[in-house]
N, C-alpha and C positions, 0 to 999 in steps of 0.2 A: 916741651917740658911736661913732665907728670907729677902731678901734684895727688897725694895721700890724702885722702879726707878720714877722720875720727870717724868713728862709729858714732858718735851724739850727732855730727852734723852731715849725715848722709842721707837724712831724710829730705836735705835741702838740694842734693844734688843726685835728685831718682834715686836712691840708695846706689849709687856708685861708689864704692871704693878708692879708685881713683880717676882721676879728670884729668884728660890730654888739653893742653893749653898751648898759643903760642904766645911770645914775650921774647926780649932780648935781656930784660932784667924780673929781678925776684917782684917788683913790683907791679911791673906790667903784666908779669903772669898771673899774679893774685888779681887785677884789674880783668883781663880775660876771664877768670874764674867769676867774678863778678857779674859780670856781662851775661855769659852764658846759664847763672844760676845765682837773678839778683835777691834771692832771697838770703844768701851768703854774709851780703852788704852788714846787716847789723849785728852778725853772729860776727864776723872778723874786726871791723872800724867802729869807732867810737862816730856819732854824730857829728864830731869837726872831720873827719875823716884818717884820724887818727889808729892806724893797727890798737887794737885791742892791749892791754896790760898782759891779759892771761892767754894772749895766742901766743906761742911759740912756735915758732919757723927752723927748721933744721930744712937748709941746703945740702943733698948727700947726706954727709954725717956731722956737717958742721952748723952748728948754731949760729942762724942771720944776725940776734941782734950783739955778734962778736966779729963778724966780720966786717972789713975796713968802710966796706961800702953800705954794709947794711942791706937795707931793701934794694940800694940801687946797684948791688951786686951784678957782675952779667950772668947771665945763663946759657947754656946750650940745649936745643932738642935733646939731649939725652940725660940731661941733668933731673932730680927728683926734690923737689921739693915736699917735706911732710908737714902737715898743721899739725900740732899736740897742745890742744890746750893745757893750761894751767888746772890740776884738781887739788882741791883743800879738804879738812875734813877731820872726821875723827871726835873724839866726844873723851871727857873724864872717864867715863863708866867703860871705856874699851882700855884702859891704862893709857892712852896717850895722850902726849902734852899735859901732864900734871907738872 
């Protein structure tokens, strides 16, 4: 599987773009990516080992945390997992969210 890294967290993985991994699920892949570049560990998991609130996981084109399985989703070698974190943001003085 090939997994997308964000531009914020590619300094964690040699500035690689994307990282081949293998996994039979979306979990064990991010686990490999782990492994391979444990610096990942606290940008994606929460300290209980919990995925992060504001990562988002699109399998392909479908968003993990809507699919039946979720992370324990299967995968194939060909399959593409993307991370996209969550961004917030924005201020009074730019007109948004008044």
């Amino acid at each position: 599987m090939q997994i997308h890294i964000p531009t914020p967290l590619r300094a964690y993985t040699d500035k690689q773009e994307t990282v081949s991994v293998s996994g039979s699920t979306v979990s064990e892949g991010l686990a490999a990516l782990v492994a391979a570049h444990p610096a990942m560990q606290q940008h994606l998991y929460t300290p209980e080992g919990k995925l992060r609130s504001f990562v988002n996981l699109y399998l392909n084109d479908d968003d993990v945390r809507y699919l039946p399985a979720k992370e324990e989703t299967a995968v194939t070698p060909t399959d593409e997992l993307t991370i996209i974190p969550s961004i917030a943001g924005g201020s009074a003085a730019t007109g948004c969210c008044r």
